[in-house]
C-alpha positions, -999 to 999 in steps of 0.1 A, spaced: 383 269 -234 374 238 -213 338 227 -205 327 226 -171 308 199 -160 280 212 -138 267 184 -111 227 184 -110 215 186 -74 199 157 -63 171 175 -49 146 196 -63 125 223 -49 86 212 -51 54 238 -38 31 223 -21 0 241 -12 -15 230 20 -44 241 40 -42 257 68 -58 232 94 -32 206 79 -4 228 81 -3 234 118 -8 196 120 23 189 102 46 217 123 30 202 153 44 170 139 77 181 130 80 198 165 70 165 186 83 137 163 120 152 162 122 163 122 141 193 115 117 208 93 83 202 72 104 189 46 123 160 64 91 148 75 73 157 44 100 129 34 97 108 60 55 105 47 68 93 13 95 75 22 69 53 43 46 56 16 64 39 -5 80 12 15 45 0 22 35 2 -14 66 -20 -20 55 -41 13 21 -45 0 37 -56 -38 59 -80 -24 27 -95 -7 9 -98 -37 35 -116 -60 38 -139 -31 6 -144 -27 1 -153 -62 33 -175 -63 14 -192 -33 -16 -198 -55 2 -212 -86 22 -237 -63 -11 -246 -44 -20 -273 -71 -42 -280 -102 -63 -255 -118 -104 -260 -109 -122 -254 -139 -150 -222 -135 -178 -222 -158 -209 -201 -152 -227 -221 -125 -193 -221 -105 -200 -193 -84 -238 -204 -76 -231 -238 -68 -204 -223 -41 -227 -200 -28 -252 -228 -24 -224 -248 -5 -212 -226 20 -253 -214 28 -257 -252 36 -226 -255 58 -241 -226 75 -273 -235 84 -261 -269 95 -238 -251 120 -263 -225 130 -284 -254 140 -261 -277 154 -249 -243 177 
């Protein structure tokens, strides 16, 4: 007897419980923003949902390429912090009474 491959679906049904209040939200949604159903834009959420998560992960390794390239290292020790601080509160009252 030969075996049959069986093909897995590529989608999978998933219960959602959902208030009410939220649930005429989304068909309002899915009759105004052109989605066929709750599910397509249920989709379309994730989908966006993730491509900003992706977005916001491409921003951080750039942004910490950005500070590895930006030259040497400054040395932090415990006073670091304070002596900024104390900085930036003079710059400050120097333009608030120069303004």
């Amino acid at each position: 007897m030969a075996k049959r491959s069986v093909k897995k679906s590529a989608s999978r049904v998933s219960s959602v419980r959902i208030p009410a209040a939220v649930r005429g939200f989304i068909e309002k949604r899915v009759e105004t923003g052109g989605f066929l159903d709750e599910s397509e834009y249920l989709l379309h959420l994730v989908k966006e949902d993730q491509r900003q998560a992706e977005a916001a992960h491409r921003r951080l390794v750039q942004l910490a390429r950005e500070g590895l390239a930006s030259g040497p290292d400054i040395p932090i020790d415990d006073g670091y912090w304070e002596r900024k601080k104390a900085t930036l509160r003079a710059r400050l009252t120097k333009r608030r009474k120069a303004g």
